[in-house]
N, C-alpha and C positions, 0 to 999 in steps of 0.2 A: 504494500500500500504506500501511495505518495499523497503528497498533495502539491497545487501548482501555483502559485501567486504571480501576478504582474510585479509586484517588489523586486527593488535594486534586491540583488543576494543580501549586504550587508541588512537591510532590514527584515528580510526571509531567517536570516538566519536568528536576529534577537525576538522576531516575536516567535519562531519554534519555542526557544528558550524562555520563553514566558510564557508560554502555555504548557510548555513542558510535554511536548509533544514527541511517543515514541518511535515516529516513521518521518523520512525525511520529510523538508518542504522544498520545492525547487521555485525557482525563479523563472516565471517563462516574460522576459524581456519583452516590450510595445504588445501582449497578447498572442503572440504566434501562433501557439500553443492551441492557445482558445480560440483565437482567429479558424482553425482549420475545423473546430467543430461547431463553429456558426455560435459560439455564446460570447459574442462582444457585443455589449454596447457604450453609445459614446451619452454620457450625462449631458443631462439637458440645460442651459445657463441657472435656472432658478434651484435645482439640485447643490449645480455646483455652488455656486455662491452658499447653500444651507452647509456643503462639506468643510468649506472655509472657513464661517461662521462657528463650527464645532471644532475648529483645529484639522481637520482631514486635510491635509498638500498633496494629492494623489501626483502633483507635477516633482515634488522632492521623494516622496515614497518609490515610486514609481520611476522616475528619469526620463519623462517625456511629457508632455503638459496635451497630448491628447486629451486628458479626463476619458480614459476608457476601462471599462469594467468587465470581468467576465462574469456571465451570471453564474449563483454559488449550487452547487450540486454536486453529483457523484457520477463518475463514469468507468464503467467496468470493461476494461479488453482484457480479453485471454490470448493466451501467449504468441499466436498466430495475428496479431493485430485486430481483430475483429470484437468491435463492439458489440457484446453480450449485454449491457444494461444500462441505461441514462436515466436519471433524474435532475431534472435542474428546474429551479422556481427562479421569476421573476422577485420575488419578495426574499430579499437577503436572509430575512429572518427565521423560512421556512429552509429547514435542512435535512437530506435525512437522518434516518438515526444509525447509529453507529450497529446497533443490534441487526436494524436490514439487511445492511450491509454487509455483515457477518453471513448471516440468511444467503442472501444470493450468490456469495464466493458460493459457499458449502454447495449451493445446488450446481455450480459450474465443475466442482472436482467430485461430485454426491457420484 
């Protein structure tokens, strides 16, 4: 299991370390990453200004002043690249759960 952030590494690497996370976190630079399974999008002016307003600098986090995001979810490839599972919400807050997750490897190697 990984996870992927649009984060400079140097801050991939301190919030792992702050959440104390025991699988890596990798850095996917401008979205790449998420770019190729279609979950970018770019914040809308009134968004962004609310990100600024809370201290969010996605242009400093980040290293590109895009304002672009990947929506937050879960995506399962087995080892032959092929996506077996996708969950992604537009509402940052909805994520799946960790136990799912669990669930559907087991059914991929069951």
């Amino acid at each position: 299991m990984i996870a992927i952030s649009p984060m400079l590494q140097k801050y991939s690497r301190q919030f792992a370390a702050k959440l104390g996370l025991s699988f890596p976190l990798l850095s996917d630079p401008d979205n790449q990453v998420a770019e190729k399974f279609g979950l970018v999008y770019t914040l809308d002016p009134d968004l962004k200004e609310l990100y600024k307003k809370f201290g969010i600098d996605l242009e400093r986090f980040n290293g590109n002043t895009s304002w672009r995001l990947a929506l937050p979810g879960r995506v399962i490839v087995d080892r032959d690249g092929i996506i077996r599972d996708i969950d992604v919400h537009p509402d940052h807050t909805t994520r799946p759960e960790p136990e799912e997750t669990l669930e559907k490897l087991k059914e991929l190697v069951g």
